[in-house]
C-alpha positions in Angstrom: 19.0 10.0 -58.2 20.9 7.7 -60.9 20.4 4.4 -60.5 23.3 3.2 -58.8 22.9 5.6 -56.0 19.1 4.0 -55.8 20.5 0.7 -55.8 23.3 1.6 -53.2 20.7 3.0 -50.9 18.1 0.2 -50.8 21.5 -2.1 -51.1 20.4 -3.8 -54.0 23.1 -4.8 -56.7 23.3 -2.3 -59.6 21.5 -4.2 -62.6 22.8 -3.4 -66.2 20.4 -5.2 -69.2 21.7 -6.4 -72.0 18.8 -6.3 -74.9 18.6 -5.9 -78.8 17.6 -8.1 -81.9 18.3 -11.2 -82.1 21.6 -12.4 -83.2 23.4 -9.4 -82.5 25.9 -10.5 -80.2 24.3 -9.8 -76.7 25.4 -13.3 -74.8 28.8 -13.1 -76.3 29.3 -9.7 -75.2 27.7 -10.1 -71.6 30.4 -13.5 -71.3 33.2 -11.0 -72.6 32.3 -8.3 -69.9 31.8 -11.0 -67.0 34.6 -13.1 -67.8 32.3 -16.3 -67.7 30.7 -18.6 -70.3 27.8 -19.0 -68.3 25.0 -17.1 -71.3 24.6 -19.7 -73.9 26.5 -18.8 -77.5 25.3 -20.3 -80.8 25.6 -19.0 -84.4 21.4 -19.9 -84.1 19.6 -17.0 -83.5 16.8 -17.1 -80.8 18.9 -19.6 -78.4 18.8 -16.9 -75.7 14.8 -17.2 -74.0 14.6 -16.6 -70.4 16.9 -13.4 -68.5 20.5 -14.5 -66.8 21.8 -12.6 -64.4 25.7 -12.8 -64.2 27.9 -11.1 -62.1 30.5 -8.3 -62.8 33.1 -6.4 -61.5 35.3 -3.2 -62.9 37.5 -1.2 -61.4 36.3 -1.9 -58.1 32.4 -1.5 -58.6 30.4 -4.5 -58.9 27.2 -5.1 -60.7 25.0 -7.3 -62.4 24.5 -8.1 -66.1 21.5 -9.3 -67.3 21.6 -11.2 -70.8 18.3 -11.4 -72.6 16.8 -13.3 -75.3 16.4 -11.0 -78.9 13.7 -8.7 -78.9 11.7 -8.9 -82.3 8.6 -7.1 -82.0 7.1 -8.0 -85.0 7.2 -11.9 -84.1 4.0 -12.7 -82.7 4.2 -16.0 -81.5 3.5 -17.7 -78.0 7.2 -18.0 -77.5 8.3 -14.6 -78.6 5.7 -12.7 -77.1 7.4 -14.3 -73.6 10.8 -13.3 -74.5 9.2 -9.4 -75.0 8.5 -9.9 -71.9 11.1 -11.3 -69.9 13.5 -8.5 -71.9 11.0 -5.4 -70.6 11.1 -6.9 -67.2 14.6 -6.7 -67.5 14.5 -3.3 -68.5 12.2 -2.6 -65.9 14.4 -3.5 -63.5 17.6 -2.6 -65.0 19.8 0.8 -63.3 21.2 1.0 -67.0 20.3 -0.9 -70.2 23.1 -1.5 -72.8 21.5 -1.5 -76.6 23.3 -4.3 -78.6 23.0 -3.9 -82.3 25.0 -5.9 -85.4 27.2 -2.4 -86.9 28.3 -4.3 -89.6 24.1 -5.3 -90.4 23.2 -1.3 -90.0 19.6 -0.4 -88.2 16.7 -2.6 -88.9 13.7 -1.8 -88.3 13.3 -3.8 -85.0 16.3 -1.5 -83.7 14.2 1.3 -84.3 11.3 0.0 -82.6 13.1 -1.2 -79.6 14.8 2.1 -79.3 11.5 3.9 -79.3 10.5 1.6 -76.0 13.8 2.8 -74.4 13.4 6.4 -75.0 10.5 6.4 -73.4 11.7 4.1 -70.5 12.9 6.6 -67.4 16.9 4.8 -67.6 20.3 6.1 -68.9 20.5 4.0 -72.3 24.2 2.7 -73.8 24.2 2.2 -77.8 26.6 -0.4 -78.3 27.6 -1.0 -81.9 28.6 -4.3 -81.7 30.7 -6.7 -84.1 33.3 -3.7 -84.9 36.0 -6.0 -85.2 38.5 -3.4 -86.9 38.8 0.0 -87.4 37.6 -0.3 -90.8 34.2 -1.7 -89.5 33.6 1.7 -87.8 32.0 3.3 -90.1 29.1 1.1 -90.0 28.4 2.6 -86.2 27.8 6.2 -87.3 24.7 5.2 -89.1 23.3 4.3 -84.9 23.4 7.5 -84.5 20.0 7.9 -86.3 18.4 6.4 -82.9 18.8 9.6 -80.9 20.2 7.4 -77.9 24.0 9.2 -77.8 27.0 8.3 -79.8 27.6 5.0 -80.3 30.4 2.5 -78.9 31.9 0.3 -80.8 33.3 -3.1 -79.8 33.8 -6.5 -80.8 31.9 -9.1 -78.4 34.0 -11.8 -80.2 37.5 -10.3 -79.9 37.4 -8.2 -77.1 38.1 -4.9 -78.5 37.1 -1.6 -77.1 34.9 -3.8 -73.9 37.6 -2.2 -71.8 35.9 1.2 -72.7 32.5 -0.3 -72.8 32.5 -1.0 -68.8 34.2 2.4 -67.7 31.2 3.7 -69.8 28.6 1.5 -68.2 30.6 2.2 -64.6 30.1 5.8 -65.0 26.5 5.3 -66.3 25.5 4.2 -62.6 26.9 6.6 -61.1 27.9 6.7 -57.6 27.5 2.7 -56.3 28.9 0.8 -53.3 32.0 -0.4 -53.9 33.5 -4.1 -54.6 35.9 -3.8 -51.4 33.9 -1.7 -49.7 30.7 -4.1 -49.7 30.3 -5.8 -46.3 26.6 -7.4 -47.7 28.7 -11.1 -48.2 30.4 -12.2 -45.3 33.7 -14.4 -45.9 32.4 -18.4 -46.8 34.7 -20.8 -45.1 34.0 -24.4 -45.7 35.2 -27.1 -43.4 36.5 -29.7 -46.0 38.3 -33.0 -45.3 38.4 -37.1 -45.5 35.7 -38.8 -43.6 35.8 -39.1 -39.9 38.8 -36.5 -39.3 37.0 -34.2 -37.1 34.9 -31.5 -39.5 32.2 -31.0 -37.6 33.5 -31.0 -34.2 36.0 -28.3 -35.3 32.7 -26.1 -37.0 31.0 -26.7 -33.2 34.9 -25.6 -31.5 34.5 -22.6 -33.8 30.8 -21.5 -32.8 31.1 -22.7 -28.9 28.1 -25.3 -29.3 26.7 -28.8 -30.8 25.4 -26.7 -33.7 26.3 -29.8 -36.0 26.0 -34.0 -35.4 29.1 -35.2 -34.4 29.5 -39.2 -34.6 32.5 -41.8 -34.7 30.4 -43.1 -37.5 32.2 -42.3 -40.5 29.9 -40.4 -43.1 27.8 -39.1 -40.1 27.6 -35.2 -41.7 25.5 -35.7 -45.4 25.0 -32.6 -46.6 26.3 -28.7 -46.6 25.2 -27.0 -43.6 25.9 -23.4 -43.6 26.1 -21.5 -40.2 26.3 -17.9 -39.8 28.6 -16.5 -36.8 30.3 -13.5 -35.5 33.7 -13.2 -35.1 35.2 -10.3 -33.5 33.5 -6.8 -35.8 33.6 -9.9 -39.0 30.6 -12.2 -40.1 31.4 -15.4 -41.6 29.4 -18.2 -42.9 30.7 -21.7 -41.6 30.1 -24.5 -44.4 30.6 -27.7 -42.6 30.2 -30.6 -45.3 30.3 -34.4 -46.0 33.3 -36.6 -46.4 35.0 -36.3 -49.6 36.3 -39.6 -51.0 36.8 -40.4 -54.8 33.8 -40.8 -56.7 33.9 -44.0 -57.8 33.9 -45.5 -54.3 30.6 -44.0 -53.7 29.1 -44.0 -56.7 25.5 -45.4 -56.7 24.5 -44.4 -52.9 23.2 -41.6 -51.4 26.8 -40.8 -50.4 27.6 -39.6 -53.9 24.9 -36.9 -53.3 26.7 -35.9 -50.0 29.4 -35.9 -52.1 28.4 -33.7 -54.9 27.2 -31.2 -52.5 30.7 -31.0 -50.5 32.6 -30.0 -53.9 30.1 -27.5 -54.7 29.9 -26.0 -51.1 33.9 -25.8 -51.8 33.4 -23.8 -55.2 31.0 -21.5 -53.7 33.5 -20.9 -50.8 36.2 -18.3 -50.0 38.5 -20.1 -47.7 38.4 -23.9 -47.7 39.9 -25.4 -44.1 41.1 -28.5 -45.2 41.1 -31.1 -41.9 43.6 -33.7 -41.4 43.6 -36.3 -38.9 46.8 -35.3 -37.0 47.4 -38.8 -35.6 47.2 -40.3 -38.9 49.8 -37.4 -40.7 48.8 -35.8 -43.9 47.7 -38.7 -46.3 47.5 -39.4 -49.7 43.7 -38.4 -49.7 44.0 -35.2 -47.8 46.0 -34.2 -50.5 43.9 -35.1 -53.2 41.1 -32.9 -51.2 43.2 -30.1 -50.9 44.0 -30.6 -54.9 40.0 -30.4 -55.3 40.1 -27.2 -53.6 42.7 -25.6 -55.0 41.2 -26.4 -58.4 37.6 -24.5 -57.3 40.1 -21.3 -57.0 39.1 -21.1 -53.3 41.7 -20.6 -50.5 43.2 -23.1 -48.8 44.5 -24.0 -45.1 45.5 -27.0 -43.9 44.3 -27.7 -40.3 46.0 -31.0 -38.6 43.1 -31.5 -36.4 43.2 -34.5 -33.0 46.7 -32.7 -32.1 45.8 -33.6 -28.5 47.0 -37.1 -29.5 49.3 -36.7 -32.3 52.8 -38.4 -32.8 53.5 -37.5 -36.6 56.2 -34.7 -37.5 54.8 -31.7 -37.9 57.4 -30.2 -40.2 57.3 -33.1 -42.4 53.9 -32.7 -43.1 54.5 -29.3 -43.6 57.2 -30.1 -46.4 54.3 -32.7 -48.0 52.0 -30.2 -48.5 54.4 -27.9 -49.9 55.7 -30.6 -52.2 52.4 -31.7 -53.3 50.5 -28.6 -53.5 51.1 -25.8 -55.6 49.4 -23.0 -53.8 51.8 -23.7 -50.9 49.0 -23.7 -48.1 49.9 -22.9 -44.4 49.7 -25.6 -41.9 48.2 -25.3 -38.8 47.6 -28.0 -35.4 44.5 -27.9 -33.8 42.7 -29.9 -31.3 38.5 -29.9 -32.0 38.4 -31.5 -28.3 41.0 -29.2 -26.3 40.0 -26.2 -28.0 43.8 -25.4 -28.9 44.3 -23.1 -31.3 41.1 -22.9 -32.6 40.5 -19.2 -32.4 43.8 -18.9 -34.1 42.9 -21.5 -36.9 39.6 -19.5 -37.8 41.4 -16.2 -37.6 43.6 -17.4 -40.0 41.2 -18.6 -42.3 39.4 -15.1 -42.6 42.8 -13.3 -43.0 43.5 -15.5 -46.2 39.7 -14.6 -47.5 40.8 -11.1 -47.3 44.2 -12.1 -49.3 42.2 -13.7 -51.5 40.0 -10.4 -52.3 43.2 -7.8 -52.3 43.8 -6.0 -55.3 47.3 -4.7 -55.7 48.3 -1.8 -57.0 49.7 -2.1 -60.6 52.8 0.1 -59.7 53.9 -2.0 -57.0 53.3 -5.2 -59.1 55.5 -3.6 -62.1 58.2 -3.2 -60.1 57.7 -6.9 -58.6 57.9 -8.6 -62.2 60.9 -5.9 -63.0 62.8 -7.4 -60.2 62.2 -10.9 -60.5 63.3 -10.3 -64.0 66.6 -8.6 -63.0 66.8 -11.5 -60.6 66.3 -13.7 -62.6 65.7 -13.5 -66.0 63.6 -16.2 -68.6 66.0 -18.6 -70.5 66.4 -17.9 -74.0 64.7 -19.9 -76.4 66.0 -20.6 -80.2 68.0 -17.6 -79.6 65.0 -15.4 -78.4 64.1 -14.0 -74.7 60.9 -13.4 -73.7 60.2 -9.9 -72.5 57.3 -8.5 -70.2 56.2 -5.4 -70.7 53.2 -4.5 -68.5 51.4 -6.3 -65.8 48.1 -5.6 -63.7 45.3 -7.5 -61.6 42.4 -8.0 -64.1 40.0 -10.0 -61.0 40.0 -10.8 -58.0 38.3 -13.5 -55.4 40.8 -15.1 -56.6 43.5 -12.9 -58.1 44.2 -12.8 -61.9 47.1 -11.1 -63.3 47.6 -10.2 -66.8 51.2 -9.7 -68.2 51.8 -8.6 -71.8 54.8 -10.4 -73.3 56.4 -10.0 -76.6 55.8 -14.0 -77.6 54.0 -16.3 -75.4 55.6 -19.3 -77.1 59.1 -18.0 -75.2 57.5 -18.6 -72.1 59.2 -21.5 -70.1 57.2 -23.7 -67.5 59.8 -23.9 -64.8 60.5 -19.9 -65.2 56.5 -19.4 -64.8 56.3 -21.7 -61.6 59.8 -19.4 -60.3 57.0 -15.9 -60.8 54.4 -17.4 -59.3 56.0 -18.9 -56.3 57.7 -15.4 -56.0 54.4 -13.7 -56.1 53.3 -15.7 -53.2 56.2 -14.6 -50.7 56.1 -11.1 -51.9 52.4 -10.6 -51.2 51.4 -13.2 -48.9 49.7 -15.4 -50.9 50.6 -18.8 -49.7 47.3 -20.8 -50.0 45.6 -18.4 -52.9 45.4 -20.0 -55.9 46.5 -17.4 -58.8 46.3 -17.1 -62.3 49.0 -15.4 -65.0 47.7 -14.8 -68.2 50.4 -14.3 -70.5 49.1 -12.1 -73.2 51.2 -11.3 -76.5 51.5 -7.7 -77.3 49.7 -6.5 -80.5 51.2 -4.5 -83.0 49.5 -1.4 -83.5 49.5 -1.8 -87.4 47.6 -4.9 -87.4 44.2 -2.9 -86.5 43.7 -5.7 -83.9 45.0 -4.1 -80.8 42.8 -5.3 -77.7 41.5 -3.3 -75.3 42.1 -4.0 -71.8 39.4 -6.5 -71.2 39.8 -7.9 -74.6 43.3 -9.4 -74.0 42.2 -12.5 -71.5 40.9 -14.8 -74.2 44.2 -15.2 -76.0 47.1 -15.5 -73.3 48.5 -18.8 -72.1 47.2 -19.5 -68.6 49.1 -20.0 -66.0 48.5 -21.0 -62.0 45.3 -22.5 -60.4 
């Protein structure tokens, strides 16, 4: 049984460690593969002590990496001899373990000595010849061979190249696994956001049926993230009811600004943020801010007019507001906490946009989406020049992430990218997703710097949120 079937049957995450010498490259690479900067980078070697585990998705399959510090088995202090450890725990533990050595260095005789310890280990072992920046540097790798691991991969954790092949290789090394969008282990996170005093948690006790959470006309009542699990229809969802959001500087120096932390972080951690307005009062200056907030922790977002039993505003101007002022274009709902109108519909809602948020369209269908909006419409010239897009797909998801190569990023007009992206939205019904273009320049093939197709995201231009 491989490891990821193991790990699919017990329902554990597939676990893929990182280990080698020090200074080889290991946290770079694992922040390449996962798309983060979470492992700590510096030219210093040794700066990586305890094991991280980060999470990672390709092609569907998720999985964790787990970066660990340098293994140098002839070091024998206090400090060392822990980091020995932490790396064979990590070994120990790991479905797969990716080797990490410096090709342009050649084999030491700590590679050796670690490579004797995975040999013996009962796990599918990856030799990663790292720092292969060109294809003149690949020579270096063949010399890994000497290990009697399997043939070598070369990559370059700094630039990206060849990581595209490294994860199919590290996909297929666990074998059969649960899938991304077939897991059903995480339940949907939708976190009840607003102003103080606008209804939160009597909407999260509407949405479970009981007094689950305090509910006070005391302003600030509600002081930390409370998460409640329910069941809605064949779906479980976690309800994350939090504390008032209001800037920081009004509640800096109280136990508020605690409250306060937590509610932004209970938003990042969060699929689907229901952002609750007090109807009576219209859509406000602050709401809009919070929905900004959201927005910017790549969550989902739905704005929820709540107190529509005693409203008087106009709904369709509020409705133009948030459009106006937010760029992910979030739907507007009414609601009434107290009357129980249209709270089913507002929670339904709210899981249907998780699931938009965690689509993955097919790269056919979005080719011929960019290949119209171009026809449609094409980019304005600049200095004579046009900027042409050659090939699009979704690199993440949860939320969405699109890659489009271009032939010059500098061609690349603002008003022409806000056009796409607003296009995207109708055409795949992603109003209230945030998204993000990278616009990556196409590499000529003589210039021995041709990225793979993970390698590409560090050096586009960015654009959505």
């Amino acid at each position: 049984m491989s490891g990821g079937e193991e790990a699919a049957r017990t329902g554990r995450t597939p676990r893929i460690a990182v280990v080698g010498f020090p200074n080889v490259g290991k946290s770079t690479l694992v922040n390449r593969l996962s798309g983060s900067r979470e492992a700590v980078v510096h030219p210093e070697a040794g700066v990586t002590r305890d094991r991280k585990e980060l999470d990672c998705e390709w092609n569907g399959v998720r999985f964790k990496l787990i970066d660990t510090g340098g293994v140098d088995l002839e070091a024998t202090d206090e400090l060392s001899r822990s980091v020995q450890d932490q790396a064979r725990a990590a070994i120990a533990d790991a479905d797969v373990v990716a080797l990490v050595l410096d090709a342009k260095a050649g084999l030491r005789q700590g590679d050796a000595e670690v490579a004797a310890i995975l040999r013996r280990a009962d796990v599918p072992v990856l030799v990663v010849a790292n720092k292969v920046d060109s294809e003149a540097d690949e020579p270096g790798a063949a010399e890994l061979y000497k290990l009697g691991l399997g043939d070598p991969i070369p990559v370059s954790a700094s630039q990206g190249r060849n990581t595209g092949d490294l994860l199919d290789r590290m996909v297929e090394a666990l074998g059969p696994v649960a899938s991304a969008d077939e897991d059903e282990d995480e339940p949907p996170r939708i976190a009840v956001i607003g102003r103080p005093n606008v209804g939160k948690s009597s909407l999260v006790n509407a949405f479970l049926g009981s007094e689950r959470v305090i509910v006070s006309d005391l302003a600030g009542t509600t002081r930390d993230a409370i998460d409640t699990e329910l069941r809605v229809g064949d779906r479980d969802v976690v309800l994350v009811d939090t504390a008032g959001l209001r800037r920081r500087t009004k509640v800096a120096g109280t136990v508020d600004f605690y409250a306060q932390l937590r509610s932004e972080r209970a938003a990042e951690r969060a699929d689907v943020a229901i952002v609750v307005c007090d109807a009576s009062e219209g859509v406000t200056a602050e709401d809009l801010r919070v929905a900004e907030l959201a927005m910017k922790t790549g969550c989902a977002t739905l704005v929820a007019l709540n107190k529509w039993d005693i409203a008087e505003v106009d709904l369709e101007d509020a409705r133009a507001r948030v459009a106006n002022r937010v760029r992910q274009r979030p739907a507007v709902m009414t609601a009434s906490a107290k009357t129980g109108r249209n709270v089913a519909k507002l929670l339904d809602a709210a899981i249907e946009l998780a699931d938009r948020r965690a689509e993955r369209i097919p790269t056919a269908r979005l080719n011929r989406f960019v290949a119209e909006v171009v026809a449609h419409r094409p980019p304005p010239a600049k200095r004579g020049k046009r900027l042409r897009l050659y090939y699009t797909a979704q690199v993440e998801r949860r939320p969405p992430r699109f890659a489009i190569q271009v032939n010059d990023r500098r061609l690349i007009a603002r008003g022409w990218a806000y056009h796409l992206e607003n296009r995207m939205r109708e055409e795949f019904q992603l109003h209230g997703v945030p998204l993000v273009i990278d616009f990556i320049p196409k590499r000529r093939r003589d210039s021995g710097e041709e990225g793979s197709r993970r390698g590409g995201r560090s050096g586009g231009r960015r654009q959505g949120a």
